[in-house]
N, C-alpha and C positions, 0 to 999 in steps of 0.2 A: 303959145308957151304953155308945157304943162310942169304941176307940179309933182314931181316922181318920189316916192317915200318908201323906204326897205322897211318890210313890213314882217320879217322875221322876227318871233320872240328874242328878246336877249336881258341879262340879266345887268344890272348897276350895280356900281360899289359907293359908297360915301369915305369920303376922305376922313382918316383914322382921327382926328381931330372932332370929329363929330360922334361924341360918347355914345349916345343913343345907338348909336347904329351900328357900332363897332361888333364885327365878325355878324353882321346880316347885307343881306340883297333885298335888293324889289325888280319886279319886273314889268319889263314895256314892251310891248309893238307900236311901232311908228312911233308916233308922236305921245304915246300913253300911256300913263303908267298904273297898274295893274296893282288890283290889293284881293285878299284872301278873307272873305265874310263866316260871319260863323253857321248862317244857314247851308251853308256848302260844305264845311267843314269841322262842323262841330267844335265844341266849347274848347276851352284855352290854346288857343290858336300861337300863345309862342311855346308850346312843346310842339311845333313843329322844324321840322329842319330839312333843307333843301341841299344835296351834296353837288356838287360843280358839275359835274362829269353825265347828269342826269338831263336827258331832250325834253324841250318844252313843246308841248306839243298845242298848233290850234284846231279847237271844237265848235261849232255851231250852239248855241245855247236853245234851248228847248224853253228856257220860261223870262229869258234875255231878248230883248233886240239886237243883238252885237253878240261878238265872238267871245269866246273864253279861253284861258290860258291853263293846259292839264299837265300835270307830272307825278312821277314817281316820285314820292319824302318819305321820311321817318316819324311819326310818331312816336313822342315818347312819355310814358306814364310812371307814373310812384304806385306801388301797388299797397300803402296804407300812405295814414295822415301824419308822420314822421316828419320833422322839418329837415331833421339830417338824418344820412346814412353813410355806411361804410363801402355801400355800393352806387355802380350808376341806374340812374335809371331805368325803366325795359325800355326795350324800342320794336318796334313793328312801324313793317312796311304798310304804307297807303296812299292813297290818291288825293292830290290837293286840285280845287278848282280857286283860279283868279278871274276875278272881272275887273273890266274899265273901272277906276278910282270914280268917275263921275256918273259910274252905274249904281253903288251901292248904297245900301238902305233902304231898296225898293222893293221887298220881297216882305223882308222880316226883318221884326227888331234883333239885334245882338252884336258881338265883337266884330271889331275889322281890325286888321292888321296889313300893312304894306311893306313893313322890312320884315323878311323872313330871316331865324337864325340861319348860319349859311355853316355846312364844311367843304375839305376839300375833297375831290374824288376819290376812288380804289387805288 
């Protein structure tokens, strides 16, 4: 007997009842679920935003034992220390890397984050 596991990236929703989470994703392959460290992606990790309609792609990691999970997101920044404005924020495109949840902290100290803000596609 083997055991057979679809090992395609895919993303999770939490049920709207779970405040925290409300309009974010995390992501899994297999059995795993996948979070975004701040060595990989630099500091405040929830201005980032992952839109639906974007392929997740897997990578071989280079300073990992295990695979990583790469995508196209948004980036988005305040460009002064304003706590409100009249406008949204900027957004630029960039590259997020995720690793196995039971991978991180082994690099460097900083933020992790597992629920990504999430939109929906173009």
């Amino acid at each position: 007997m083997a055991l057979e596991l679809a090992l395609s990236p895919r993303r999770i929703f939490a049920h709207p009842k779970v405040i925290p989470d409300q309009g974010r994703t995390a992501l899994m392959r297999g059995p795993l679920v996948y979070c975004l460290e701040e060595v990989d992606n630099g500091p405040d990790l929830n201005s980032l935003v992952l839109t639906d309609d974007v392929a997740i792609e897997v990578h071989a990691s280079k300073d990992l034992p295990t695979n990583t999970l790469v995508a196209s997101a948004i980036r988005e920044h305040w460009p002064d220390e304003a706590l409100y404005r009249a406008i949204p924020p900027l957004r630029k495109e960039t590259l997020i890397r995720a690793v196995p949840y039971y991978a991180w902290d082994n690099r460097a100290r900083g933020a992790m984050l597992t629920w990504i803000r999430r939109e929906t596609g173009k």
